[in-house]
C-alpha positions as CSV (number, residue, x, y, z in Angstrom):
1,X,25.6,-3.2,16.9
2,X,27.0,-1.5,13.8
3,X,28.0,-3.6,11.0
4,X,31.0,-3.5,9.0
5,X,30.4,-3.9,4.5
6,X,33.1,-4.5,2.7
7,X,34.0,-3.7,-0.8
8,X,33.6,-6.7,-3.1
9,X,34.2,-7.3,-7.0
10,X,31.1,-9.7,-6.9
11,X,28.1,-8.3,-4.9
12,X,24.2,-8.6,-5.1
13,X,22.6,-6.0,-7.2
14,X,20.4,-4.6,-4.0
15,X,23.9,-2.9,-2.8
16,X,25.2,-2.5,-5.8
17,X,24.7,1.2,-5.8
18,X,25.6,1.0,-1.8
19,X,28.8,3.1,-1.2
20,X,31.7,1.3,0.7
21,X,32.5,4.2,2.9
22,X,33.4,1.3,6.1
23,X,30.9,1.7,8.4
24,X,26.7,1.8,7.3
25,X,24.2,3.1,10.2
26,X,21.7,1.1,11.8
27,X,18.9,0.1,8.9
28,X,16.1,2.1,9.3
29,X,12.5,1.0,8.8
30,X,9.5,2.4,7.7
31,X,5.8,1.1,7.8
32,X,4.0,2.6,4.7
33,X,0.0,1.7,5.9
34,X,-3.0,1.9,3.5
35,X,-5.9,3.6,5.7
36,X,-8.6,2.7,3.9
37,X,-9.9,-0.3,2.5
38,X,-9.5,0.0,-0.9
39,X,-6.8,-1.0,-3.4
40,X,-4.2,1.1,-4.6
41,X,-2.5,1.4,-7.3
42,X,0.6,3.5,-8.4
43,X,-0.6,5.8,-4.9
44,X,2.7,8.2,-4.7
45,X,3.8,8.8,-1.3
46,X,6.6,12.1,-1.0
47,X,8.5,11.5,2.1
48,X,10.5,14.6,3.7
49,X,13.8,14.7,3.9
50,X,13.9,15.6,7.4
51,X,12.2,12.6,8.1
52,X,15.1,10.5,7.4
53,X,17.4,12.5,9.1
54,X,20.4,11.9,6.5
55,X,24.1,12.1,7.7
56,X,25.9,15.0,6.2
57,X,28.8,12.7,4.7
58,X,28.0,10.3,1.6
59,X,26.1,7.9,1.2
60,X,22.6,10.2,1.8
61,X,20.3,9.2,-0.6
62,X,17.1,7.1,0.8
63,X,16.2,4.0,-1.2
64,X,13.5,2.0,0.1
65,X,13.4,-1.8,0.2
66,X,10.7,-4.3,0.4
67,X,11.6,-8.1,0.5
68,X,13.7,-8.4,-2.8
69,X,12.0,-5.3,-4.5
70,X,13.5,-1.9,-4.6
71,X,10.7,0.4,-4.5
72,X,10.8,2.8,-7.8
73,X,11.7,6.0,-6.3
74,X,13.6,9.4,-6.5
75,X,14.8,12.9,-4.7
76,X,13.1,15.9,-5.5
77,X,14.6,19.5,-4.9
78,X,12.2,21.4,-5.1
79,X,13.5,24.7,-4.1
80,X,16.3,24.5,-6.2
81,X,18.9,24.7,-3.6
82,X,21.2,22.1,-4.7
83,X,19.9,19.8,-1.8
84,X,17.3,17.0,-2.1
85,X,14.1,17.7,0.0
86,X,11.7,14.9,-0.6
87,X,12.1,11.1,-1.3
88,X,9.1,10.4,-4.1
89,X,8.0,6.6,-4.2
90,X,4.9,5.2,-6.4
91,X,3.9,1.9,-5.2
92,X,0.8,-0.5,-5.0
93,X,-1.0,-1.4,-1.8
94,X,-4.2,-3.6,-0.8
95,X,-7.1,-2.3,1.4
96,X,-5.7,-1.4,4.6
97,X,-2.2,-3.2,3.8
98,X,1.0,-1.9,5.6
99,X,4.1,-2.5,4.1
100,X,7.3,-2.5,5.7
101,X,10.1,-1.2,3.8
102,X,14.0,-1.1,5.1
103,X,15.9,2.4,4.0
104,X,19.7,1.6,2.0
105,X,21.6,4.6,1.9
106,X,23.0,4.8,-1.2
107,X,25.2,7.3,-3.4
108,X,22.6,7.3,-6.1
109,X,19.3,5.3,-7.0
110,X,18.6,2.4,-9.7
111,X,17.9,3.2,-13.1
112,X,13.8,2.3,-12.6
113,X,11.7,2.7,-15.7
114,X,10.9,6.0,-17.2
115,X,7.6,6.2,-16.4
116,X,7.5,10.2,-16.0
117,X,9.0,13.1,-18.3
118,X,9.0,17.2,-19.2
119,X,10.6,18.3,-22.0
120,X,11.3,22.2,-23.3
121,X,12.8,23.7,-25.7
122,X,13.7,27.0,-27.2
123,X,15.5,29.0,-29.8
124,X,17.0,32.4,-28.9
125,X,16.2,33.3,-33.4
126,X,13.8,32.6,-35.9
127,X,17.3,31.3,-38.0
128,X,18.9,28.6,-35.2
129,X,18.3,25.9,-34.0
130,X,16.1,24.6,-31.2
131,X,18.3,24.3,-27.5
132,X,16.7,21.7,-24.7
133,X,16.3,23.8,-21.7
134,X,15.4,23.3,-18.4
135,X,13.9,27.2,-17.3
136,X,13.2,30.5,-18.9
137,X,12.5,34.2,-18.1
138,X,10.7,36.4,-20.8
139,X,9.0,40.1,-20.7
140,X,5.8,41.1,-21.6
141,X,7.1,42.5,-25.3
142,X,8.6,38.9,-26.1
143,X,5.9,37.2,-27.3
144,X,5.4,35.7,-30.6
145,X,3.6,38.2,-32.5
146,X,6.6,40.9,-31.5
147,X,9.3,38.6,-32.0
148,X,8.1,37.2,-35.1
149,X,8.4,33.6,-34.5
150,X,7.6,30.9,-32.1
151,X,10.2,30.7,-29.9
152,X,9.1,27.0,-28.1
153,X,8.8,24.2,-28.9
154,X,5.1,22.4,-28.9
155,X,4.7,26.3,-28.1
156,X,6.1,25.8,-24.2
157,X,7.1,23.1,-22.1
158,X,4.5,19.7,-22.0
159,X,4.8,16.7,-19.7
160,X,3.1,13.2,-19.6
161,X,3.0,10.0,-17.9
162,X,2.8,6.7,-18.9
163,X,-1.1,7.5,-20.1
164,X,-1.5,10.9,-21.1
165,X,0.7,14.1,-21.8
166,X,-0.2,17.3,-21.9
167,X,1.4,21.0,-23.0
168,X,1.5,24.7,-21.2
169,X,1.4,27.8,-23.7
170,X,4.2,29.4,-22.3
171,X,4.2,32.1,-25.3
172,X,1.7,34.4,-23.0
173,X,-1.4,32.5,-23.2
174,X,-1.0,30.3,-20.6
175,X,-3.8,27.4,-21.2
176,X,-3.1,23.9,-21.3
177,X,-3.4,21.0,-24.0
178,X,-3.8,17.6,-23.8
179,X,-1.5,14.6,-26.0
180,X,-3.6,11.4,-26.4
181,X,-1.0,8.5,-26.4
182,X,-1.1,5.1,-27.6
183,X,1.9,4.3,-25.8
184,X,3.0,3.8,-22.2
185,X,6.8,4.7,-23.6
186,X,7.7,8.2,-23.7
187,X,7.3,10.4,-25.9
188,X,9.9,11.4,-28.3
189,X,12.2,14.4,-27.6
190,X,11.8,15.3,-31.4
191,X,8.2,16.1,-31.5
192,X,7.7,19.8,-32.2
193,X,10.8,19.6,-34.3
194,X,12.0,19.1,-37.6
195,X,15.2,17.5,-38.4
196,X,17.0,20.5,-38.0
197,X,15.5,21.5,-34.5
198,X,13.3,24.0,-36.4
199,X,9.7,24.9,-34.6
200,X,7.1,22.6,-36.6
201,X,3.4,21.7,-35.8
202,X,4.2,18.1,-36.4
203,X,1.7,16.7,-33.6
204,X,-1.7,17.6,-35.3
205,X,-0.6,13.9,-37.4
206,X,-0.9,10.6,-35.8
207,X,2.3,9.1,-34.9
208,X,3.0,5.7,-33.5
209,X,3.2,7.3,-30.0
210,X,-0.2,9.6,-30.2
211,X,-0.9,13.1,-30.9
212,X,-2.7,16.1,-30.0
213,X,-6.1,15.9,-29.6
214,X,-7.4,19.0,-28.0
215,X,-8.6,22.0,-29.4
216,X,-8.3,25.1,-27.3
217,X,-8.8,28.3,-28.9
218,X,-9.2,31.2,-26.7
219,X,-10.5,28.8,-24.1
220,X,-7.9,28.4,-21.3
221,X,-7.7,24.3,-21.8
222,X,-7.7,21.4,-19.3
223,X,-6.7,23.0,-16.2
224,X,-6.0,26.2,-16.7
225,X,-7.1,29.1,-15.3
226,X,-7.7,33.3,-14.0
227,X,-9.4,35.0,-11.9
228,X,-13.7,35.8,-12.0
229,X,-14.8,39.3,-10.6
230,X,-17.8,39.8,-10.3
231,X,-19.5,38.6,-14.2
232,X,-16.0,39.6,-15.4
233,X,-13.2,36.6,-16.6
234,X,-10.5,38.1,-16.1
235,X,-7.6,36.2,-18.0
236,X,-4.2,35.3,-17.0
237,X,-2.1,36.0,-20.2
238,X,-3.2,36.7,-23.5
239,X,-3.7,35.6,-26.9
240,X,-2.2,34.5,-30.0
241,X,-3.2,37.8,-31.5
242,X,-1.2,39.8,-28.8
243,X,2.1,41.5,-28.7
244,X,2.3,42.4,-25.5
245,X,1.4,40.3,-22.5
246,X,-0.5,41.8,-19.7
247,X,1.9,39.8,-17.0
248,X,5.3,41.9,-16.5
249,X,7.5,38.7,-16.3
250,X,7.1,35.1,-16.6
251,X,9.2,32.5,-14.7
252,X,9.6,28.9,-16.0
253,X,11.5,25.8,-14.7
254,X,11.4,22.5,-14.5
255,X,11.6,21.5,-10.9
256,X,12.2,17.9,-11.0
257,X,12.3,14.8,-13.9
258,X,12.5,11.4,-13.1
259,X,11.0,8.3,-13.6
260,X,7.8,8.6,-11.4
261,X,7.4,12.4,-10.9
262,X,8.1,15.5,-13.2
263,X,7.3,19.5,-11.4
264,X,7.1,22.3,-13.4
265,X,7.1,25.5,-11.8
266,X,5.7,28.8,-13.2
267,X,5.9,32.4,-11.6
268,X,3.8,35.3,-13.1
269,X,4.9,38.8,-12.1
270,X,3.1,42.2,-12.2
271,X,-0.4,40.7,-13.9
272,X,-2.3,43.6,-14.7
273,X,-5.6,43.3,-15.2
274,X,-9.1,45.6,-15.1
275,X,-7.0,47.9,-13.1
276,X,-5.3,45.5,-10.6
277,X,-1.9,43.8,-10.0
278,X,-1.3,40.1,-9.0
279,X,1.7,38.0,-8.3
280,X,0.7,34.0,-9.1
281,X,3.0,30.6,-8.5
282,X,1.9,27.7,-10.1
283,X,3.2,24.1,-9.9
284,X,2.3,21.6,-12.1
285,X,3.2,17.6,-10.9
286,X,2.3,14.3,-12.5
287,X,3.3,10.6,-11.4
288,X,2.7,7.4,-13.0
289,X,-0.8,5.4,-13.4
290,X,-3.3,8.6,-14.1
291,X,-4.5,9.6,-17.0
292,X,-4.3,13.5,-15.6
293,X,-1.7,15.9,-13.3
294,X,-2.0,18.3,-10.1
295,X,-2.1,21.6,-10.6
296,X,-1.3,23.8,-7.6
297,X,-2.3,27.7,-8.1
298,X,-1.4,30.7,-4.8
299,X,-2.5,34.3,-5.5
300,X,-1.3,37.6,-4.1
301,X,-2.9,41.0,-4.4
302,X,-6.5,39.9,-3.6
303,X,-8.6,42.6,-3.0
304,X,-11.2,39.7,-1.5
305,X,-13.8,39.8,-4.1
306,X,-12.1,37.6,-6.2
307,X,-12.6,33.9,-7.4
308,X,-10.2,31.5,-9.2
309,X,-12.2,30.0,-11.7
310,X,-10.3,26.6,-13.3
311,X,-11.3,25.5,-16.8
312,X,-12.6,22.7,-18.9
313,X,-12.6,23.9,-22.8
314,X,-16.1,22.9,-24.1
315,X,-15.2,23.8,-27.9
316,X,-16.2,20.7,-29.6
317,X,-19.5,19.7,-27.0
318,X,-23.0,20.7,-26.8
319,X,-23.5,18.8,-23.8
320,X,-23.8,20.6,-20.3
321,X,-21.0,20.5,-17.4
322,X,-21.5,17.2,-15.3
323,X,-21.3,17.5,-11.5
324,X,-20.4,14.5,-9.2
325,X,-19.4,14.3,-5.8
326,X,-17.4,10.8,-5.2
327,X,-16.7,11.6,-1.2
328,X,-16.2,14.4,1.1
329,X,-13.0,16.2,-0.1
330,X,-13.6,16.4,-3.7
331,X,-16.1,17.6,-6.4
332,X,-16.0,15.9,-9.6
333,X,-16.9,18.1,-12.8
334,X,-17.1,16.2,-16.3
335,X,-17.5,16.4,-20.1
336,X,-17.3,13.0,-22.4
337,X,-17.9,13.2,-26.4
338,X,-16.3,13.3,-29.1
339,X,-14.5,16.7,-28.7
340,X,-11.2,16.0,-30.3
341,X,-10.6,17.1,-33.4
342,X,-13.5,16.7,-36.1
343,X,-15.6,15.3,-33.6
344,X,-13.3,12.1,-34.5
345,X,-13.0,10.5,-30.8
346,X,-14.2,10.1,-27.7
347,X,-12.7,11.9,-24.9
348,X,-13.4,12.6,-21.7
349,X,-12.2,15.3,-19.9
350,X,-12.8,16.6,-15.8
351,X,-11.6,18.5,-13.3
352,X,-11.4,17.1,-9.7
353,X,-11.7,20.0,-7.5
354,X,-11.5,20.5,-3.8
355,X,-14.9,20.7,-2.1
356,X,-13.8,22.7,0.6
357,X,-13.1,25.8,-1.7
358,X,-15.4,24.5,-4.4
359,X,-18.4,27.7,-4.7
360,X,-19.9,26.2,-7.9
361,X,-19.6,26.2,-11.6
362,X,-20.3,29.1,-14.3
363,X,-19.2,28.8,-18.0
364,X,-17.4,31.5,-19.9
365,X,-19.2,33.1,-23.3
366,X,-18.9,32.0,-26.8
367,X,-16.2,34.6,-28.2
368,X,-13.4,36.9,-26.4
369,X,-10.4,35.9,-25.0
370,X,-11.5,34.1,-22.6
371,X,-13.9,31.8,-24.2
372,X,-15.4,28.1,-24.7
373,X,-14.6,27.4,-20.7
374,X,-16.5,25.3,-18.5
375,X,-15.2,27.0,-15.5
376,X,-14.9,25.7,-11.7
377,X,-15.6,28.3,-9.5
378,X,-12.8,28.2,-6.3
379,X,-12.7,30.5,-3.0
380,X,-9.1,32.0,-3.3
381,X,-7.4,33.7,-0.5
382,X,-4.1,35.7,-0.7
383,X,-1.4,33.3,-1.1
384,X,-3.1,30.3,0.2
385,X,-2.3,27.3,-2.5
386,X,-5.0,25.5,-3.7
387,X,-4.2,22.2,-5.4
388,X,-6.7,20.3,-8.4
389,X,-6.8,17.5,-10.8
390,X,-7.1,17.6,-14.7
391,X,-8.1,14.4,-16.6
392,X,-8.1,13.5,-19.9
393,X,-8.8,9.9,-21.1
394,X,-9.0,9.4,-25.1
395,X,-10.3,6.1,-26.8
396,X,-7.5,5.4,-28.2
397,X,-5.9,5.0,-24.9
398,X,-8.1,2.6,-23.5
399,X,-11.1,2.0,-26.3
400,X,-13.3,1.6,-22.5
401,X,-13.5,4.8,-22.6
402,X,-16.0,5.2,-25.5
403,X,-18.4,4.5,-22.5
404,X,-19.8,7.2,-20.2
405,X,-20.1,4.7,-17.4
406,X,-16.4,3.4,-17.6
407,X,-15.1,7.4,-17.6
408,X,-17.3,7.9,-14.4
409,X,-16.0,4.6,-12.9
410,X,-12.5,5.8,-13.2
411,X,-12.8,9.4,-12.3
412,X,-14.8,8.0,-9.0
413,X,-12.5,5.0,-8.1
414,X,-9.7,8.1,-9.5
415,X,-10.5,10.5,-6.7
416,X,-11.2,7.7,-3.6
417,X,-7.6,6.8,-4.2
418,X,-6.2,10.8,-4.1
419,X,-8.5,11.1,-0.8
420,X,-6.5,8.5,1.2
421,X,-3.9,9.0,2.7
422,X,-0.7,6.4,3.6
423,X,0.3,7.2,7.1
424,X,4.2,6.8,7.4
425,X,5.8,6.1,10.5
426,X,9.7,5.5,11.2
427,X,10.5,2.6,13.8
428,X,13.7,3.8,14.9
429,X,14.2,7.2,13.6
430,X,17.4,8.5,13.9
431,X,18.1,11.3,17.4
C-alpha cells in the first residue's frame, strides 16, 4: 500500500528534510551486518547508487535511519558528473551485529557534524590575495622557483579528520606532511595565511588547534610515493630547488567534502623519467575515527620491471623499519620516536600495506632527491589501482601514544577493522 504525507507547519525533525511531493515509495530497508566478531567503530560503509535504485524525479537523496537516529551520512560524485554515485555512512557496530536501517528519501541530508574537511587555496600573483579553490591545472614550468613565489597555500591542498590532518605538495614535489591536532574541531581555513590571504608558514607555531610536525625534506613523506627500477628511485616530481617539473601536467581537485569523507583526486601527465613516460591517478580519502587516510595509486606505461615503492620519511630516527603482519590482507610497517621537530615528540608513523602486492621493504639513501624514505616495496601492474593506509599518531593527540605498545595496539586493532567487511543487503529492492 502507498502512503499519502502531507505537508505540515509542525512536523517531527526525522522528515523535516522529507519533500512533500504527494506520494513517498514503499520504505526501503537495508541490513548493514558486522562479519566478524569484533567491535567497530566509526567503520565507513559507501553504498552505490545503483543499489538504491533512485527515482528520476525529486526527492532522490538516500538517508538512512535507525530507530530514532539518522545515520551521519553523505553523496559522493566522484566522477564529477553532476550526479551522486555513492551514499557514504560512518557508523559503529558490535561483533557480528546487523543493524537494520530504513532509507527516507529526502531533498537534501541533515547538517551532521563536520567531522571531515580539504581545504586549498591559491593566488594567480605574488601581489593578490589568496582565492579558495576547489581544482587546479599547472605545467611543468609553473613551479615555484620559475614563478617566483608560492602559489598555495600550506604549499597545496591538506585534509584531516577529526584526529589527524595532513598536506600534499602540489608545487611539483608531490610528498605528503602530517598536522598533529589537539583538537577534534576543524581546522581553521586561515592557516597558511595571513590577514590579508598572503602565503605565510604560520603552522611551524603551536596553535590552539595543533601544527605541523613532520619534517620531510627530500624524503617523499607519509604516504607518498614513485616508482623503484632496479636500485634506481625514481621520483614522481621534483624538488624545492627545481624549475621545471619532470611531470608535463598536473591535475588537482577536490572530489568530495563533507562531514565524514573528503576525496582528493590527482592526475600526473607525461612523467618522464630515466628515459620513460608514465601517466599516474591518485586518490586520496579520509573518514572520521583514524588517525591516517587511503591512498589509492594506478600506473600506466609499465614496462613490467617496475615497482611502486610507498614511503615512510625516517629524517629524525635511527631506529630500523618495523614489520608486522596483524592478519592475512595487510602488512604493517612502523617507526615510533620522537621524530617531529627537534626530536621534541613522540610520533608514530606506518604504512598499512596490502600483502597481496606487498614484495618487501628497502630504504632510500641519505642525500638526493629522493632521500630519508623507508620505502614499501609494491607489485604494480599497468593501470591496476592499488589502495594503502598512512598513520600518524602524535602525543599530543593522545599522550598513550608515548608508548610503543599502545601505537602497536592501535595500528593492529586499526587494520582488523579495515579487513572486515559489512555485507549490505536490500530487503525489498526496488524492480
Amino acid at each position: 500500500m502507498k502512503k499519502r504525507i502531507f505537508c505540515a507547519l509542525a512536523i517531527p525533525l526525522l522528515f523535516a528534510v522529507v519533500s512533500c511531493t504527494g506520494e513517498k515509495e514503499k520504505e526501503q530497508v537495508i541490513q548493514l551486518s558486522n562479519t566478524s566478531e569484533i567491535q567497530l567503530t566509526d567503520k565507513a560503509v559507501s553504498i552505490e547508487r545503483e543499489q538504491f535504485a533512485p527515482s528520476d524525479g525529486a526527492p532522490n537523496i538516500p538517508m538512512l535511519v535507525r530507530g530514532a537516529d539518522t545515520l551521519p551520512s553523505q553523496i559522493n560524485d566522484l566522477d564529477g558528473d553532476g550526479q551522486w554515485d555513492a551514499l557514504f555512512v560512518v557508523t559503529d557496530f558490535e561483533p557480528g551485529e546487523t543493524q537494520k536501517v530504513t532509507v527516507h528519501w529526502v531533498d537534501s541530508l541533515p547538517d551532521f557534524s563536520k567531522r571531515t574537511g580539504a581545504r586549498f587555496g591559491k593566488r594567480d600573483a605574488a601581489d593578490v590575495p589568496v582565492r579558495p579553490r576547489t581544482e587546479e591545472t599547472f605545467e611543468a614550468d609553473e613551479l615555484p622557483k620559475s614563478l617566483g613565489y608560492q602559489p598555495y597555500q600550506t604549499d597545496g591542498p591538506s585534509w584531516e579528520n577529526d584526529k589527524v590532518g595532513f598536506r600534499h605538495y602540489l608545487d611539483g614535489r608531490n610528498a605528503k606532511d602530517l598536522f598533529g591536532k589537539k583538537t577534534e574541531a576543524i581546522s581553521p581555513d586561515w592557516v597558511g595565511l595571513d590577514s590579508m590571504n598572503t602565503v605565510v608558514d604560520n603552522y611551524h607555531v603551536m596553535e590552539d588547534w595543533g601544527r605541523d610536525v613532520l619534517s620531510v625534506g627530500n624524503s617523499v613523506g607519509l604516504g607518498g610515493y614513485g616508482l623503484k627500477l632496479g636500485d634506481t628511485l625514481m621520483r614522481l616530481g621534483v624538488t624545492v630547488d627545481d624549475s621545471i617539473n619532470n611531470v608535463a601536467r598536473t591535475h588537482f581537485r577536490i572530489a568530495a567534502e563533507g562531514p565524514v569523507n573528503s576525496i582528493l583526486h590527482y592526475e600526473y601527465e607525461d612523467w618522464k623519467t630515466h628515459g620513460r613516460t608514465y601517466n599516474v591517478s591518485e586518490t586520496t580519502s579520509i573518514w572520521p575515527g583514524m588517525y591516517g587516510y587511503k591512498n589509492t595509486v594506478s600506473v600506466q606505461g609499465l614496462q613490467g620491471d617496475e615497482e611502486l615503492v610507498v614511503g615512510l620519511v625516517n629524517i629524525n630516527t635511527e631506529k630500523p623499519l618495523t614489520e608486522i603482519e596483524p592478519n592475512d590482507e595487510y602488512v604493517i610497517l612502523y617507526t615510533h620516536d620522537r621524530q617531529t621537530y627537534e626530536s621534541e615528540w613522540w610520533l608514530g608513523m606506518a604504512l598499512i600495506v596490502p600483502q597481496k602486492y606487498y614484495l618487501g621493504h628497502t630504504e632510500a639513501p641519505e642525500s638526493g632527491d629522493f632521500s630519508n624514505t623507508f620505502l614499501a616495496r609494491l607489485d604494480v601492474k599497468e593501470g591496476t589501482p592499488i589502495s594503502y593506509f598512512a598513520v600518524g599518531t602524535w602525543e599530543l593527540s593522545d599522550p598513550k601514544f608515548v608508548e610503543e605498545t599502545y601505537f602497536v595496539d592501535y595500528l593492529t586493532t586499526l587494520a582488523n577493522q579495515l579487513v572486515t567487511k559489512i555485507e549490505v543487503q536490500f530487503e525489498n529492492r526496488p524492480q
